[in-house]
Structure formats: structure tokens, C-alpha cells
N, C-alpha and C positions, 0 to 999 in steps of 0.2 A: 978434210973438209969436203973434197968430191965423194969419198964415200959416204957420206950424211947426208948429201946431196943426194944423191940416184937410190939411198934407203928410204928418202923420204919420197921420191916420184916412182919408186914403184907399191909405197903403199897408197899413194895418189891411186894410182893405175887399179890395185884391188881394191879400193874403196868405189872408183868411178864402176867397175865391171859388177859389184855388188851391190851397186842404186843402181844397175840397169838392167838388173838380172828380178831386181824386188819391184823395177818398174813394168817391166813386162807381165811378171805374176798380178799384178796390182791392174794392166789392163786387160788382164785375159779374165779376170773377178768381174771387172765393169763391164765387159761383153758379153759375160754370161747371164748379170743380173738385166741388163738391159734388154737381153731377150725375152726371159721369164717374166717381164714386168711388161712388155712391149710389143712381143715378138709371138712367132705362132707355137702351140706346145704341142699338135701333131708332129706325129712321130714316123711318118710316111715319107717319102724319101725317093723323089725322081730315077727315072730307070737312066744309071750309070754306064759309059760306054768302058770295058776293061781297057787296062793298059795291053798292049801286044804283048806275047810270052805265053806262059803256061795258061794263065788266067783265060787270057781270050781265047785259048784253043779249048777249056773246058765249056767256058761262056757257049761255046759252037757245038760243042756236044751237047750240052742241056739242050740244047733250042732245037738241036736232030733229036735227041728225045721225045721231046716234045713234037715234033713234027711227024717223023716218021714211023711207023708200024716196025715191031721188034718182029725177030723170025722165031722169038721162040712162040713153042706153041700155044703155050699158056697165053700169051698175049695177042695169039692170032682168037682165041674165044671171049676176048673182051670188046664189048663193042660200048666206045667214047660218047656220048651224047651231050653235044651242047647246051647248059641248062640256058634256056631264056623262058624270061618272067613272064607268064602269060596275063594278058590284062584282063581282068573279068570286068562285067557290069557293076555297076555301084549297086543292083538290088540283091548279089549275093552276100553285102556284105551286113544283110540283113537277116539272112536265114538263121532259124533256131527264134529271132524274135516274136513275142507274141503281136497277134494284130487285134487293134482294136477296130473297126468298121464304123466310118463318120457319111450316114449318106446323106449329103444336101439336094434337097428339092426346088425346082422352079418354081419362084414365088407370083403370086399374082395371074396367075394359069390355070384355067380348067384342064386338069391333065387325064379326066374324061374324054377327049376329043381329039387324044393323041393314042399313038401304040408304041410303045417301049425298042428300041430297035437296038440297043448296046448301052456301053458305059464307059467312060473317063474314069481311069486308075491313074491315082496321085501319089505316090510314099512319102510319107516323113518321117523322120526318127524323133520322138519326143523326149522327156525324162522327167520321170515323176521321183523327185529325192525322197531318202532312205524312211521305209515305217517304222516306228516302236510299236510291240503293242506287249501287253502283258499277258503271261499263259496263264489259267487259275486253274491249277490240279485241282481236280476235285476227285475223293474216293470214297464213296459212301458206304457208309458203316453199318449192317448188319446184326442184330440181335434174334437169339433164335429162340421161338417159338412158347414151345414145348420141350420138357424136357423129358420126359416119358415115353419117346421113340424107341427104347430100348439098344438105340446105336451108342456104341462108346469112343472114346476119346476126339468129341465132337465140341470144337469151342463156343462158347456160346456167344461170345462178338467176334466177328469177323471183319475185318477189310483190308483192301489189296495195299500189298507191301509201297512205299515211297523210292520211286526210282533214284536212281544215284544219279547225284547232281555232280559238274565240274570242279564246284567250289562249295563244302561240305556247309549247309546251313545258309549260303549263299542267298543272294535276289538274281545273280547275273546267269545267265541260260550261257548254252555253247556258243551259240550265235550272237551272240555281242559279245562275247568275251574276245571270239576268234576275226568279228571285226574291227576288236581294240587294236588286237596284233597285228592287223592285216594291214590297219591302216598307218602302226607308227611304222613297222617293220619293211614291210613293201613297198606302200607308199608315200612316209616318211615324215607322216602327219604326226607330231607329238600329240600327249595327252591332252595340255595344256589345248587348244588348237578344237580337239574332237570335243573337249566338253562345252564348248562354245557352239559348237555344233548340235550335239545334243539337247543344248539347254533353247535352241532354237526348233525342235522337231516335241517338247514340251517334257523333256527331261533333264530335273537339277540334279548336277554328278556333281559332287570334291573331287578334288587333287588327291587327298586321302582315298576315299574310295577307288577308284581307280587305282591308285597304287597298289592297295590291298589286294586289290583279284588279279589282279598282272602278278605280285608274289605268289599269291595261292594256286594261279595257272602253272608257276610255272614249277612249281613243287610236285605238282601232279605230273609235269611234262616231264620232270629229271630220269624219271627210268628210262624210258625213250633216247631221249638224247644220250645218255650212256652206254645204251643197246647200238647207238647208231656209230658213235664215237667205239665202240669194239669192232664193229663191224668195217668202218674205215682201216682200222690199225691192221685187219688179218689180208689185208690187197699183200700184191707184190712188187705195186708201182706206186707212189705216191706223190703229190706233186705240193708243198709247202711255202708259207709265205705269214708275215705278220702284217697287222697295220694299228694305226696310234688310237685311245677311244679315252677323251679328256673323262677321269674321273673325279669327282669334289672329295679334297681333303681337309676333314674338319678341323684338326688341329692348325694346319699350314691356314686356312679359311682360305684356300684355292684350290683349282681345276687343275688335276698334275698330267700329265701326258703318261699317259699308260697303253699297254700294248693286248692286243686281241690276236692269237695262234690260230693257224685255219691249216687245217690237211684238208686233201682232196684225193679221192680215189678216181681215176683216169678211165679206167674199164669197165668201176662199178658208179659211174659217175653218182659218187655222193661223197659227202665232205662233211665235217663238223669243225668246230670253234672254238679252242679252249680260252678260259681266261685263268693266270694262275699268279695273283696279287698286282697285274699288271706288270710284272720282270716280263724284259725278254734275251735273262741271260742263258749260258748254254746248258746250267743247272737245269732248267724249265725246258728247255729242249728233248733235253736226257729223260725226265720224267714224263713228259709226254708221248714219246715215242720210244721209250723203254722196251717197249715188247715187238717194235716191229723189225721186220726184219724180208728187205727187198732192196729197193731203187728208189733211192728219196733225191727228187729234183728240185734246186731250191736258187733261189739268184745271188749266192755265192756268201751271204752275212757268214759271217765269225764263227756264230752259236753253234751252227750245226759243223762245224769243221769238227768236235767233239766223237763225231761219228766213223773219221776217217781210218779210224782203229779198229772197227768194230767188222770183225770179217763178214758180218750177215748184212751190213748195209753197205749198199754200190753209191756213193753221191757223183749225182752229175749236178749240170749247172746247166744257165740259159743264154742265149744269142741273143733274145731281146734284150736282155740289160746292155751285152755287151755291146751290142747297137749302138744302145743311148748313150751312152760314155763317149763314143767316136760322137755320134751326134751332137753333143752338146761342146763338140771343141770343134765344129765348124768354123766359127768364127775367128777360135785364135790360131789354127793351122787348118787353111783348107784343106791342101793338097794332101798331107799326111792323113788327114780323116777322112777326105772325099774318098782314094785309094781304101782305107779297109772299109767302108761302108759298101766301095764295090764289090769286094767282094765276101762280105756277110750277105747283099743280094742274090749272090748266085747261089749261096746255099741256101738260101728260101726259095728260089726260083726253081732249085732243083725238087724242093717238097709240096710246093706246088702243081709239078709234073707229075709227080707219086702218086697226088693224091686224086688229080684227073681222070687218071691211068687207072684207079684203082689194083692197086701193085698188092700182089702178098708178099705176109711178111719176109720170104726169101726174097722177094725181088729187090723188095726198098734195101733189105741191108747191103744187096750185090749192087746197087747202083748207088747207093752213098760211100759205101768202100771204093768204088772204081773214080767219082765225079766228088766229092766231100772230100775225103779224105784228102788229096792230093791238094783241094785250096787250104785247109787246116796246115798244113804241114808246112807250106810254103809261106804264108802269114806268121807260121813262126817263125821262123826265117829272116822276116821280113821286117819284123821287130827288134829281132836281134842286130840287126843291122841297123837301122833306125832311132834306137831306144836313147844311143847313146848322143844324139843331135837334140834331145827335146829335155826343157827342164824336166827332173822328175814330179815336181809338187803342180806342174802343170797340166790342165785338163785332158791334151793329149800323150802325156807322159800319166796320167793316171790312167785314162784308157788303155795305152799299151798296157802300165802293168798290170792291170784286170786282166784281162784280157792274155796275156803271158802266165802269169801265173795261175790261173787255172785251167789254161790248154789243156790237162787229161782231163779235167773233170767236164770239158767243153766237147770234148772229143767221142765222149762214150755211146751217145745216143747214134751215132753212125752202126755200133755191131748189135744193136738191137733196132726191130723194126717196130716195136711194142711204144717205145719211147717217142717222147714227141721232140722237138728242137729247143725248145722254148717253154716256160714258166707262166706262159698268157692265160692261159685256162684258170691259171690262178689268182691271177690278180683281175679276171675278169667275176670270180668270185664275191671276190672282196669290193668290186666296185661300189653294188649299193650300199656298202657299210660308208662308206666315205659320203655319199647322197644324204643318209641318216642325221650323220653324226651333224651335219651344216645346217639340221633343221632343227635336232633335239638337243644340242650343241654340249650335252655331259651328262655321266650318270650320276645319281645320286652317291653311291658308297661301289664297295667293290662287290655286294652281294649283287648289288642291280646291274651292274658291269655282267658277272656271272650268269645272270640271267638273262641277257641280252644276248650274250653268248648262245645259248640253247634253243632262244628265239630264232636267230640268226641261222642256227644251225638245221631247223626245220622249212624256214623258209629257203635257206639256199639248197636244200636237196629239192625242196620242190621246183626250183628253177632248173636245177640239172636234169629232174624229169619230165620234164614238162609238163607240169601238172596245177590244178586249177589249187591255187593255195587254199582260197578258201573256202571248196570241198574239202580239204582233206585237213584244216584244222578244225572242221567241226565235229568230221567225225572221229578224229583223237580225241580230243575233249568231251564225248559222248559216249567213246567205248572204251576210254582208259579205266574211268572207275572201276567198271567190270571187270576189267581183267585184270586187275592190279588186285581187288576184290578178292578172285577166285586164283589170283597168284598163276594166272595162265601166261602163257608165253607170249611177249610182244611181236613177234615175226610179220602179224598180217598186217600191223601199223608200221613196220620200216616202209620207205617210200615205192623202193622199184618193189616190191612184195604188195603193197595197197594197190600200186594203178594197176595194177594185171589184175584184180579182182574191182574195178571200177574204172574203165575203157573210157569213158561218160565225160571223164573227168579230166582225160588229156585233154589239151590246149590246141588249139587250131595255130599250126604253122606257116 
């Protein structure tokens, strides 16, 4: 009977520490939605004082770093200059604009009886919205003569050949085609949106029409964007990442959450976008980066672990993620997050110094192996010690394991100086696509997906080079025919190859 008794209170006992263990997971849920619903989603993060020990004595180095002058020599011929923003006049922020000249006269004034002695200058910036107008080719046609000149093989009608159009047989010129793009791509105007626009400046456009020349652009664009997507995969650095892009599936008669691939080249700052039926399993991984072979940086997904085999690919991973992990379990363990979020800061604090300094690449890897490595190592450490005081399915128990479990792959960017810390470059890629998707809100099928793709993929190299987009999709669409035509090489249209042959065209910084 007492045995039945104390069998039955200590399954009391694991039943009570099992609803207190599912209530805790249960408030660390409701702290986290409550933020996200509530709370701020900056991911900036107060300067932390380190705990005493190792930490604070590297903490003290970074900041001598930073403070004082190294004796090597190399950095005795660097000279620091602190950037401050200088403020110009509001009237240079007019230059390049045309002026138009409005002179007002004294009314009611014999201005006979005066002498002109100066002028009042006024500026305004006006804006007169967008012109249509229509181009009429005209080529007139020739009949000759006489035929009794005695010259031969002389036609007898003549006239000048019809230039190649964007869109074969087409009404739409380069320039509306490339403001179609400009505007849903860039600046994230759907179609729907601009033909209202249109039909307000006294042109009626369909939904259809428009669709049609956005496919026919972008059929013309597909060499291009293949040429540029080859020209990504041959770097030796790469920096990858996905994000979601609602497709319409006619059968289901709904919007399925499909996913958009984006590599980025770090050195050749350009990137492109695959879409490959909307998967983003590791099969599509493999096929997409099949032929490469370097440093692919990625924020740790599944898919690319596929890679880890593969002796020609190095995968590292990113800090910022693992940031956010600690970051978003603020709430349910301060102390535990506050502590590694310190010291994730000092290793940006120390790439921050780096990048001051203007360090080559020997420096940065001598000073991230001496000041890096030592907090990486000791964060392991720190975990292992730690790990086993926090539930695992909990936010700070998921952080650590990120966080633990990829320490080599977190660790690698310290013995190269080429490498960056962090994955930001790339998700700062992919931003506009996320601005896009909330105004054009899904594509039609997965071709238009694919094609949004290619879009995407021209406009974001032009943002990596800083370059006037829509200079440079006019003149795609004006010199592709031709050289698609005469079967020439695309090279002068890849992006960093166009602006060195059109300076005009870079963007004021």
C-alpha cells in the first residue's frame, strides 16, 4: 500500500515538472509573439559592458586598436581620416537640372525712367509628369530612274532597312518597355497601378498587352541574364540566400509560397536569381551551383549542407543570424543572451576597426586570429557549459544550438581576409524583392515567377553598381536585337563591362 502510494506521488512529481517545463516553453512562445506583434524588430543592440576575464581584456585590446597607432610600418603610412558629412547648399542639390527662366516685370511702371541695377534669383524645383508621344519611322522608298545606265546589279527599289525593334512586330519602343520595368521592379509599381497611369497621360493599355511585352522583353533578356548567372558561378567567393515569392496555382485555385535563389558575387559585386519550380530543396541547390567551386557563405539552411562533401566548396556561415537567435530570446533568458550578444559585439567591433584602419589582407587575418579567435573559442566553451541549464526546444537553447553547431563553419572567415563576417550583403540584396512582392502581391504561373527572376536579376546588379537603371535598360533592349542578330558576344552589356564604357550613367553617392 505505501509502495502504490510514493509510485503514485512520484508520478505526481513528473507529471507536475512536465506542465512546468510545457509552461515555460508555452511563455517563452507568448514573449516572442508579443514582441514581433508589439515590439521593435531592429536588430541594433546597445553597447554591452563585457563580463571581467578573457572577454574584457580583448574588449581592452579592440578599443587600443582602435585608439592607438601600430608600429608596424605598413600602418605608420596609413593616414585615418574621419569621415564627417559635409553639408552643402540646397542649390547643389539641383545641379545637372535644366532651368527654365520665368522673368517677372514691374507692373504699372514706366521702366523707361529707371536703370537696371541687378536681379533677385529665386529656385524652385517643379515637375512636369511623364510624356508619351509616338515615333513614326518613316523610310522612303526609291525607284530608279532609268534603266539604261549601263551599271549592273543595281536595284531598282530601294529603301533603308527597318531597325530592330525590342519586341519583334511590337508598338512598344525601349523606353516604355524599360519604364514598365523600372517601375514594377524598382519602384514596385504593378502593372495594374501604371496602366491607370497611363490611361491618364491618354494611353489605353490591357492587362494583356502589357503582359505580353514584359514576356517578349523578357525572352529577349534571357541571354543576358544567363551570361551574368555564368559569370556569378566562375567568383571564388559567394554569398547565398533564398526568399519566398507567392506563386498562383491553378489547379489548388491559390497563391503557394514558392521560393526565389539569389547568389551574389562579393568582389564582382553582381548577383543573379534563380527560380527553379519554386523548390528550395537541396536537389536545386546542387543544380544550381553545380559548377561552382570556392567559399559559398550562406546563413546556415539545411540545403546547402549537401556541399559539406564536396572538397572544392569551403561553406562558412553568418554572425548576423546567429545574433538574431540570441536576440530574439531576450526576453526568456536575459542574462544567458545578453552575455553572448556581448560578445558577438566585439567581433564586429573588432571589423569595424579593420575596416577604419583600412587593414590588408595580412593584417585583418593577423588581427582576427590574435583578438577573434580567442572570443569564438571561448563561447564554445561557454555553451558547453551552459547548454545543459536551458530547455533545448527553447529559444535560448535553440540559439546555443545554432550557434554550437556550426562553430567551424562560424569560425572560418577569421583565416581569410577576402571573407566578410556576415551574410548582410545578401539579404540586403534581396530586400527590394520583399518591398515588390507587398505591392504586386503574386505571380501569375511559374514562367512569370522565372521572369521576374531575370528582371530582378538586372535590376539588382545595377544597384551593386551603382548605376542609373534606366540608362542601362534602354540600352539592353536597343542593342540586344543586334547582337543577338549578328550572334556577337554579350560582354559590353554585363553591368561592371557597360559602366566603364558609360561613366554618365553612374549614380551620384
Amino acid at each position: 500500500m505505501l509502495e502504490a502510494s510514493l509510485e503514485r506521488e512520484k508520478q505526481k512529481d513528473q507529471q507536475l515538472a512536465e506542465l512546468q517545463k510545457q509552461l515555460k516553453e508555452v511563455l517563452s512562445q507568448l514573449a516572442w509573439f508579443k514582441r514581433k506583434m508589439f515590439g521593435s524588430i531592429s536588430e541594433k543592440y546597445p553597447n554591452i559592458t563585457p563580463l571581467p576575464g578573457l572577454f574584457a581584456e580583448l574588449s581592452d585590446q579592440i578599443d587600443s586598436l582602435s585608439d592607438s597607432k601600430s608600429s608596424e610600418q605598413e600602418l605608420d603610412q596609413i593616414v585615418i581620416h574621419k569621415k564627417v558629412k559635409s553639408r552643402k547648399p540646397r542649390q547643389e542639390s539641383m545641379e545637372g537640372l535644366p532651368v527654365v527662366e520665368s522673368v517677372i516685370e514691374p507692373k504699372d511702371i514706366d521702366l523707361t525712367k529707371y536703370k537696371r541695377i541687378g536681379e533677385e534669383h529665386t529656385k524652385v524645383i517643379e515637375f512636369e509628369p511623364g510624356k508619351l508621344f509616338v515615333l513614326d519611322i518613316i523610310r522612303p522608298k526609291y525607284a530608279l530612274i532609268t534603266q539604261n545606265n549601263g551599271e549592273e546589279n543595281i536595284p531598282a527599289i530601294v529603301i533603308a532597312p527597318m531597325p530592330l525593334l525590342p519586341i519583334y512586330k511590337g508598338s512598344a519602343g525601349s523606353t516604355l518597355i524599360a519604364e514598365l520595368l523600372l517601375q514594377k521592379y524598382v519602384h514596385h509599381l504593378p502593372f495594374y497601378r501604371q496602366i491607370k497611369q497611363f490611361k491618364e497621360l491618354g494611353l489605353k493599355l490591357s492587362a494583356t498587352t502589357i503582359n505580353d511585352w514584359f514576356a517578349s522583353s523578357c525572352d529577349l533578356i534571357k541571354p543576358l541574364y544567363e551570361k551574368i548567372r555564368d559569370r556569378v558561378l566562375t567568383s571564388d567567393y559567394l554569398q547565398a540566400d533564398e526568399t519566398t515569392l507567392a506563386v498562383i496555382n491553378r489547379e489548388k485555385k491559390r497563391a503557394d509560397k514558392e521560393y526565389l535563389w539569389m547568389a551574389r558575387a562579393v568582389k564582382e559585386k553582381l548577383l543573379f536569381f534563380d527560380y527553379r519550380d519554386g523548390s528550395r530543396s537541396s536537389k536545386i541547390a546542387l543544380e544550381i551551383f553545380k559548377d561552382f567551386k570556392g567559399t559559398l557563405q550562406t546563413d546556415g539552411y539545411c540545403a546547402y549542407e549537401i556541399f559539406a562533401k564536396d572538397p572544392g566548396v569551403t561553406l562558412i556561415n553568418c554572425w548576423a543570424h546567429c545574433r538574431r537567435n540570441y536576440e530574439s530570446a531576450l526576453i526568456e533568458n536575459k542574462s544567458l543572451a545578453q552575455y553572448a550578444l556581448g560578445q558577438i559585439q566585439l567581433l564586429y567591433k573588432l571589423e569595424r576597426v579593420i575596416k577604419e584602419k583600412q587593414y590588408s589582407i595580412s593584417q585583418i587575418e593577423k588581427e582576427r586570429q590574435r583578438l577573434a579567435l580567442p572570443i569564438i573559442k571561448d563561447m564554445e566553451k561557454w555553451i558547453e557549459q551552459n547548454y545543459k541549464t536551458v530547455l533545448p526546444k527553447s529559444r535560448i537553447g535553440k540559439a546555443m544550438s545554432y550557434n554550437y553547431g556550426r562553430i567551424q563553419e562560424l569560425s572560418r572567415y577569421i583565416y581569410d581576409g577576402n571573407l566578410q563576417i556576415d551574410n548582410n550583403l545578401a539579404e540586403n540584396a534581396i530586400r527590394p524583392i520583399t518591398v515588390s512582392r507587398k505591392n504586386f502581391l503574386f505571380c501569375g504561373n511559374h514562367n512569370a515567377a522565372l521572369n521576374a527572376a531575370m528582371i530582378f536579376t538586372l535590376t539588382g546588379c545595377c544597384r551593386e553598381q551603382n548605376i542609373n537603371t534606366r540608362h542601362y535598360l534602354i540600352d539592353v533592349l536597343n542593342k540586344l536585337p543586334y547582337i543577338l542578330d549578328k550572334k556577337e558576344s554579350l560582354d559590353s552589356l554585363m553591368p561592371d563591362r557597360w559602366i566603364e564604357q558609360h561613366p554618365e550613367s553612374l549614380l551620384c553617392t
